[in-house]
N, C-alpha and C positions, 0 to 999 in steps of 0.2 A: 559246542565244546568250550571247558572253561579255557582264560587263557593262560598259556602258560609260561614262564621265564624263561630268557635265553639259554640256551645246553651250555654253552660258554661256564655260567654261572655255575649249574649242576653240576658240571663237571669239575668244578675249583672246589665245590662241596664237599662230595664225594670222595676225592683224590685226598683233601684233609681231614675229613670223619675218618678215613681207613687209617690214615698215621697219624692223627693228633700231633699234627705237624705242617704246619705252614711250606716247611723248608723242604722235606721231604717231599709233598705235593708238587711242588714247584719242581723240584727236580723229575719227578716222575709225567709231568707235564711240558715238560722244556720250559718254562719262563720262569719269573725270579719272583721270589715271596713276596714280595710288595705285588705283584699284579694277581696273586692267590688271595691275598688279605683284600684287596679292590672289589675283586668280583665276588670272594664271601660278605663284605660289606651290601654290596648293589643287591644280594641274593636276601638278604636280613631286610631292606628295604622295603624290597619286594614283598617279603613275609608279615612285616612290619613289626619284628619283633628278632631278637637274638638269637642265633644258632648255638654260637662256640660263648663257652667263658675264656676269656682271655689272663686275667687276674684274679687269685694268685695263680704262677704257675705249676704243674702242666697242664699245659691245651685241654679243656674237658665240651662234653656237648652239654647244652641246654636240656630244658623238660621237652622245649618245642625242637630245638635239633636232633633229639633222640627220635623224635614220634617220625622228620621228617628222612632221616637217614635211611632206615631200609626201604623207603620208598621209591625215594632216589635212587639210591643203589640197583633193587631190585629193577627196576624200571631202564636203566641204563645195561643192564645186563641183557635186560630182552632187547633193547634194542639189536645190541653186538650181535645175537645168538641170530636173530632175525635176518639183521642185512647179510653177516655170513652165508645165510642160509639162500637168499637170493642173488649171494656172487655165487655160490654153487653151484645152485640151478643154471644160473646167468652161462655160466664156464661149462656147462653141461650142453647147454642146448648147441642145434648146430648151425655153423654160419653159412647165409644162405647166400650163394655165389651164381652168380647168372654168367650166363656165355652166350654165344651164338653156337645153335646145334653141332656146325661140321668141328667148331675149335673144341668142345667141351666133349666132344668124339674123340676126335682124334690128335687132339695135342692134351687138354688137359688130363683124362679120365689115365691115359696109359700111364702117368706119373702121378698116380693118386697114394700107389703105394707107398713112395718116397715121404709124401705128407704125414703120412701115420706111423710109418718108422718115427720121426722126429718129432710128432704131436701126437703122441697116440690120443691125449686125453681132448683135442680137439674137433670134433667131428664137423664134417661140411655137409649140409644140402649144397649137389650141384644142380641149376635149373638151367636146362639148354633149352632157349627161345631164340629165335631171331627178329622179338620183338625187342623196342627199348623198354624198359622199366623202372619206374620212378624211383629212385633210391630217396626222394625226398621226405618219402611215406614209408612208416615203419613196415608194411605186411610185404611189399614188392622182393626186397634183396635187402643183404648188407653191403654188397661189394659186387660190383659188375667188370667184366670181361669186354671193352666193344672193341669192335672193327670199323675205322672209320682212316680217309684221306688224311694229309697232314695239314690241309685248307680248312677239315672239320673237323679239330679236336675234340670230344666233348666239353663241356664247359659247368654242365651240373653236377660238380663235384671238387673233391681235390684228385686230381691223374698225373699216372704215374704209365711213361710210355715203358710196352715193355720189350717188342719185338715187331719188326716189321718185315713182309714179304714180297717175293716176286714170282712174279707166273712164268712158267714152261710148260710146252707144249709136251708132253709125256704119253707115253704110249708103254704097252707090252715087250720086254727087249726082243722078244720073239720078230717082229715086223721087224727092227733093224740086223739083228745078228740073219737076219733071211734075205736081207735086201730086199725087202718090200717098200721101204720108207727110207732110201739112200740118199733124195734131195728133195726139194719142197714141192717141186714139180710132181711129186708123187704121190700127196695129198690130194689129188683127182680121186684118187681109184679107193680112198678109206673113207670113216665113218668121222665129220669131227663131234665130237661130248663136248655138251654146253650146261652150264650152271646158271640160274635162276640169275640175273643180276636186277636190281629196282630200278625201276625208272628213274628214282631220283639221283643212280648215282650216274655222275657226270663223265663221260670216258671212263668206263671198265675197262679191266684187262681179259677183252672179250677173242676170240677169233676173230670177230671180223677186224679190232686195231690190229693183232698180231698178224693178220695175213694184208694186211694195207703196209705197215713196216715191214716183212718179206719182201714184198713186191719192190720194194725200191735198195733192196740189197740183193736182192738174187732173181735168174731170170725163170719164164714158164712158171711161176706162181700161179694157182687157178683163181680161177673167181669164185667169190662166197657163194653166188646164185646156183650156181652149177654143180654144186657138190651135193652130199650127202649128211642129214644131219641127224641127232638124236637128243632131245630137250630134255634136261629135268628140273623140275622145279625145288628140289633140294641135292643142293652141292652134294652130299655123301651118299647118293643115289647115282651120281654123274662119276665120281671116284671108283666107285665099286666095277661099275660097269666097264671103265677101260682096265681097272687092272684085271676083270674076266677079258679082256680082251675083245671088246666089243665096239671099239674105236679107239678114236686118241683125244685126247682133252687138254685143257690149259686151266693146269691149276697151282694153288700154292705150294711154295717148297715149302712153307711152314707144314701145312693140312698134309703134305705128300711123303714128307722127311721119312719115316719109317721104311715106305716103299723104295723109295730114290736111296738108301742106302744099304738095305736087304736087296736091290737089285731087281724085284718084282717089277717095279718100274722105270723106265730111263727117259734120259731126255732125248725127243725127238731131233731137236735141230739146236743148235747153239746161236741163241738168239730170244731173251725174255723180253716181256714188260714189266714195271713196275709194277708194284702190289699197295698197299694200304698199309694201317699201325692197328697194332694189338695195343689198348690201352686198360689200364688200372683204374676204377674210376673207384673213388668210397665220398663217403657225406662228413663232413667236416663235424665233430663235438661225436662221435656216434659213441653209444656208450660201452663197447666193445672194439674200442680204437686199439689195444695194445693186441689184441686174434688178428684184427684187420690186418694191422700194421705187420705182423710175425707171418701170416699167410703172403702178403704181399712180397715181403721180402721174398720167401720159399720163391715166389712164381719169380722174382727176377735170375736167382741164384741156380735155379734149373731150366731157362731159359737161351 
């Protein structure tokens, strides 16, 4: 490709071939005619010949600035029509937001509606993994959802914390409004729901801490070994199940809120553990910072 003159320049051209005016250029450009006469100079340079006649007055173009104005021109037109055309696209396409399965269930998706009232023209891919994924690389995400302690913020990114929780032991109101589950001591005779937790995380807000802190607040606590249990390896399988009422579980009042306020669910004993942080994570320069930044806000403001 041959090479070609700064846009700077082109564009001081152009702005004056349209008005045969130095002044009006410069106005229609924000800087002052001298820096319009500079870079038509530097562009003439370049050319190695004359654009504009300047004497006598008025402004006229050359043999060689006539030949090169619609080119110019035309050429900066396709430009504008072009990039427009790919902020559209750009503004079309949808931003791809990762979660962890149980949040992007049950906390994000049910207030998706709200999003599109106020962004109709915004669409989201949501991807529920409870893998991490590298926002580093363009194909992964734009903006990720994690869950993570407040000892392990994430750190690849700009975060933005949004919400943090706590675990209750929750069950069907059914067992307490029956008096089947009137003190902790009563947890012999049910089923406890347990959720997948990683090895890697360090003290979860598992049953077995929550019945270790029981035990040293209240008496006939049973022992973990001795009960009854029912594993799942995805939290929103372990949810389901106690609110069929198929045990009792410890889980988030973030993940549970819908239940625990429609009543489906209650809490068993008045006594949690702490929970983890819902964090906002995006990639710094991305070039859909002003969605990112307008979705983020949404998730703090309906949070």
């Amino acid at each position: 490709m041959h090479k070609l003159p700064p846009l700077i320049e082109l564009r001081a051209f152009d702005a004056a071939a349209r008005h045969m005016s130095f002044k009006k250029a410069a106005l229609e450009l924000c800087v002052s005619p001298t820096a319009i006469s500079h870079q038509v100079r530097l562009l003439e340079l370049y050319c190695g010949c004359a654009l504009f006649r300047r004497r006598p007055r008025p402004l006229a173009l050359t043999e060689a600035g006539a030949r090169l104005f619609p080119a110019v021109r035309g050429g900066l037109e396709g430009f504008a029509t072009a990039i427009e055309a790919v902020k559209r696209d750009g503004a079309q396409q949808a931003l791809r937001v990762t979660a962890t399965n149980a949040f992007a269930s049950r906390w994000l998706v049910p207030r998706l509606p709200a999003w599109r009232t106020l962004h109709p023209r915004m669409p989201l891919e949501v991807i529920g993994t409870d893998a991490v994924l590298d926002l580093q690389s363009a194909g992964d995400g734009d903006v990720a959802i994690r869950y993570a302690t407040s000892r392990a913020v994430p750190t690849d990114g700009i975060v933005d914390a949004l919400v943090s929780d706590t675990f209750w032991p929750v069950c069907s109101p059914r067992l307490v409004s029956e008096g089947a589950l009137a003190r902790p001591a009563d947890l012999a005779m049910h089923v406890l729901v347990h959720a997948y937790w990683s090895p890697a995380d360090r003290e979860p807000p598992t049953w077995q801490q929550w019945l270790a802190v029981a035990a040293r607040k209240w008496r006939g606590v049973p022992d973990f070994k001795t009960m009854q249990h029912l594993s799942f390896r995805e939290e929103l399988h372990a949810i389901e199940a106690v609110i069929a009422g198929q045990g009792i579980g410890i889980f988030s009042d973030v993940l549970v809120a819908p239940e625990l306020a429609a009543g489906t669910l209650v809490k068993a004993f008045p006594l949690s553990l702490p929970g983890y942080g819902f964090y906002v994570i995006r990639r710094p320069g991305h070039p859909r910072e002003k969605t990112i930044q307008a979705f983020s806000q949404w998730l703090h403001s309906v949070a």
